[in-house]
N, C-alpha and C positions, 0 to 999 in steps of 0.2 A: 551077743552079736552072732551073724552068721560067720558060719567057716573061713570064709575066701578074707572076712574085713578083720578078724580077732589079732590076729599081733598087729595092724597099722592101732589100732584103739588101743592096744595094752603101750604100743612106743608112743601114744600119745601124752598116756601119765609118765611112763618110763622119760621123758625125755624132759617135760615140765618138772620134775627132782632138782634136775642139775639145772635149765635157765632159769627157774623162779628161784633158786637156792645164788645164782652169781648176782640177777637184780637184786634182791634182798639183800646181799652183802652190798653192792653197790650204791646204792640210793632207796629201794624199798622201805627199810625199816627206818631210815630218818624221815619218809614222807607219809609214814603212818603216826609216827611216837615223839616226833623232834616238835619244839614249839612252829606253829608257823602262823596262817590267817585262818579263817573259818572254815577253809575244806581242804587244805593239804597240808603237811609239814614241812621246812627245810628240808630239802634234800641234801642239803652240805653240811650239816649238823653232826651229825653221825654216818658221814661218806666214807664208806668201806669201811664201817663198823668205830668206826673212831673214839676211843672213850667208852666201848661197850665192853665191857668188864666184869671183874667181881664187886663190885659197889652196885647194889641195888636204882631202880630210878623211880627216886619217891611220887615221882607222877602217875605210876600205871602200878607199880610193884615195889611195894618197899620192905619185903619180907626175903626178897629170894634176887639171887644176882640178878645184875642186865642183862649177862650173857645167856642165863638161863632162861629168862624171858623171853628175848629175841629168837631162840632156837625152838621155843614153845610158840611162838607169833608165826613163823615161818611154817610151821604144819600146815596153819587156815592160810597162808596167802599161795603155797602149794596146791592146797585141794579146790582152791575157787573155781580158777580158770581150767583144773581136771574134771570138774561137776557140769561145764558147760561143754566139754565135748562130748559129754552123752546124748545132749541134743544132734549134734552134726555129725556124729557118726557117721560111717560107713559112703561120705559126700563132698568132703573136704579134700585137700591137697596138704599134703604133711609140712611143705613150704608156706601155706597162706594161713595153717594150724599154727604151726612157730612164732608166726610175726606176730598174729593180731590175735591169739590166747594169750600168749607170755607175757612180753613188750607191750603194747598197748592195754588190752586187759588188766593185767597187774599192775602197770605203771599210772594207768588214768585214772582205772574203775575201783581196785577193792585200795588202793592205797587212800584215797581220799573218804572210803565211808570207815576205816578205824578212824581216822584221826576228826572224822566230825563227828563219829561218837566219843569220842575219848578227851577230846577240845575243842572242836569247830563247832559249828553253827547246831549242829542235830541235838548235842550236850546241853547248849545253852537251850534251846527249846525244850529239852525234857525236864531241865532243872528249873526252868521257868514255870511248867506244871499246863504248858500250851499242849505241848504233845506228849504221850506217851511211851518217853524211849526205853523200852525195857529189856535190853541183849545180854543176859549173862555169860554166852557163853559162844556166839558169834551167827545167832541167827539171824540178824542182817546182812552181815559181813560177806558170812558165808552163803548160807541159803537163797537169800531174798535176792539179794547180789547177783550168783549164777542163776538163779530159777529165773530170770525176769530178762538176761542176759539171753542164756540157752533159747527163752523164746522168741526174741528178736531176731538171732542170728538163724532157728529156722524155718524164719518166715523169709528170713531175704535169701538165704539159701535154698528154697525151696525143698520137694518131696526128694526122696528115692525113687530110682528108674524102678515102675511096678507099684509103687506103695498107692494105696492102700490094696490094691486088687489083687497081688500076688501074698503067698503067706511069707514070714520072715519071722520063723522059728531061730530060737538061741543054738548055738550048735554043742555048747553041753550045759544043760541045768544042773548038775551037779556041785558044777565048781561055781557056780552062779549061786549055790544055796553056799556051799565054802566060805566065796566072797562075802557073802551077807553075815554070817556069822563070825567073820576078821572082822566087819562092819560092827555089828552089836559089842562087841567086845570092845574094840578098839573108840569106841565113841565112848566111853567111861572116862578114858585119859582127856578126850576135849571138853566134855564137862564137869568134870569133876577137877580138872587139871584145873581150870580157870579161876576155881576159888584161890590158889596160887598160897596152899599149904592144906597138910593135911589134916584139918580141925571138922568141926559141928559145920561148916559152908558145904566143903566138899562130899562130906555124906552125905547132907540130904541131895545137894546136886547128883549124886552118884545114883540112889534110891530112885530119886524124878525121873533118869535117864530110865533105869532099866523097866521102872512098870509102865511108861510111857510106853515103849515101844512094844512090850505084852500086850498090854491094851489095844494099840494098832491093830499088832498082827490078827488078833482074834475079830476085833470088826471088820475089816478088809475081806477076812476071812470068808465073814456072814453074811457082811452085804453080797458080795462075792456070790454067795454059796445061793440066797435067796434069788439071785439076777440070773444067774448061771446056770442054775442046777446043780451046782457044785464048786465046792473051790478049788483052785489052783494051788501047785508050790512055788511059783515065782509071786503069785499073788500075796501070801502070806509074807513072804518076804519081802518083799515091796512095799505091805502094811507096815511090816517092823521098821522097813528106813521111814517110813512115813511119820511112824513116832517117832523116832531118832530128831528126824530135821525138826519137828514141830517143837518139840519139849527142850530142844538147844536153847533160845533165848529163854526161856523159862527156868530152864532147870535149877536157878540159884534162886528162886524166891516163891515156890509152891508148894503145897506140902504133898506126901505120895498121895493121898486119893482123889487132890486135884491133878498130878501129873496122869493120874489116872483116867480120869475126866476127858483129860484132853491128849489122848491118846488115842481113847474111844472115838473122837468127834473128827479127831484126824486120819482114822484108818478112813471114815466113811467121808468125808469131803476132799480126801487125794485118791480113793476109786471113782468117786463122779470125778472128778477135775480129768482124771487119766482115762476113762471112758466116755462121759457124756459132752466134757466141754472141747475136750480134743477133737472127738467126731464132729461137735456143732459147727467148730471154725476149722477143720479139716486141714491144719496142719501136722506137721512133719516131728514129733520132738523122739527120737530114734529109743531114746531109752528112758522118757517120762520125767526129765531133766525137771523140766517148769511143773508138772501135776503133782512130784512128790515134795522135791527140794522146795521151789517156788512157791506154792499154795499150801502148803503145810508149814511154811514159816512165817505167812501173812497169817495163818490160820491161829496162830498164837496170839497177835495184836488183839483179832477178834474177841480170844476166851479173856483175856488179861482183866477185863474190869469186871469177871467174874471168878476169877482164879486166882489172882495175883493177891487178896486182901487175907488170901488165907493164915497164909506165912506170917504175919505184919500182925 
């Protein structure tokens, strides 16, 4: 971010901690996890956590407590609605951020696509062999969810005063490569975590993650490098979340050279998406919300029916 906008964007996750962490105990996690109809759960089922315990819940986890589950579910319903204000950075009202991030976003948008994967309508479609649902590890939830989100809200929010004609350099890259590598590390515990114990699942998930996102950073790097003249260090890093997002739903059922594969194909279609498709429709997406999250988690459905059979 630039100088003048860097703490309102850091109080914007800073602050999505504590209200996504009070919905959640509130109603969140019974309208993600609680039985309900085909796209949301009871939200009185487990209101304010009710019955969520050390007794596992043979529905989603029958290996590891509820409580431990729910604390594991609440990382991804934390980071959705923090993934989409990279889009609106630096153009938002930290009042109009609160309402319709937190509160509406969480409560409408990611709490009804767990529970249509996990029971609702999208489960029954994938187990029927209609569609394709294959998220190990919350790249619809997550990803597809805010990337598809972030680009909505900035088209109706429109540009930055200046954008695209004025430059809007980061005000330190440094901590921006920092961040990214908390990021790399830190995505190991969301993928690997999901296989939800530590056997033969979580390794290879764990494996998938990290040559996934090598792979990125190196294509990103060269497409990069070929378009440019040169590559970038936010670029590189950029490639690596771009593996990260893409190999999420994948990561429980490929093997490494196909995480590999698709790492590769993901550094080079979240650099077009974030350079070429961006420019074409000349919108606003302030930190490439939709080109890296967004299009590198659809970009997984794409490879699946030549990736996924690997494993199997």
């Amino acid at each position: 971010m630039r100088s003048k906008n860097v703490l309102a964007t850091m109080m914007h996750s800073l602050i999505l901690m504590a209200l996504v962490s009070a919905l959640w105990m509130v109603f969140g996690y019974s309208m993600c996890f609680a039985e309900g109809n085909g796209f949301v759960g009871n939200p009185l089922t487990y209101f304010m956590l009710h019955d969520v315990g050390g007794v596992p819940n043979a529905d989603y986890a029958g290996t590891v407590p509820q409580q431990s589950f729910m604390l594991f579910q609440m990382m991804f319903a934390i980071i959705t609605p923090a993934l989409i204000s990279g889009a609106v950075a630096e153009r938002i009202k930290f009042k109009a951020y609160v309402l319709f991030r937190a509160a509406l976003g969480h409560g409408r948008v990611f709490s009804a696509v767990p529970h249509g994967l996990g029971q609702g309508r999208l489960f029954q479609l994938g187990a029927g062999g209609r569609v394709p649902v294959l998220d190990f590890a919350g790249g619809t939830v997550v990803h597809i969810s805010s990337g598809v989100s972030a680009l909505v809200c900035a088209l109706v929010l429109g540009k930055r005063a200046g954008y695209p004609e004025e430059p809007m350099l980061p005000h330190n890259v440094v901590l921006s490569l920092i961040g990214a590598g908390l990021l790399w590390v830190g995505w190991f515990g969301f993928n690997a975590g999901s296989a939800l114990n530590a056997g033969a699942l979580a390794t290879s998930a764990f494996a998938a993650t990290h040559f996934s996102a090598a792979a990125a950073a190196l294509s990103w790097a060269m497409v990069e490098w070929f378009h440019k003249g040169r590559p970038s260090v936010l670029g590189a890093a950029s490639g690596m979340v771009a593996g990260l997002a893409t190999i999420t739903p994948a990561s429980g059922f490929v093997t490494v050279p196909a995480a590999f594969c698709i790492g590769l194909t993901a550094g080079v279609v979240c650099y077009l998406a974030v350079t070429k498709l961006k420019a074409k429709f000349n919108y606003d997406d302030s930190l490439d919300v939709f080109g890296v999250h967004g299009v590198g988690s659809n970009n997984w459905h794409v490879d699946a029916r030549f990736f996924w059979p690997a494993r199997r």
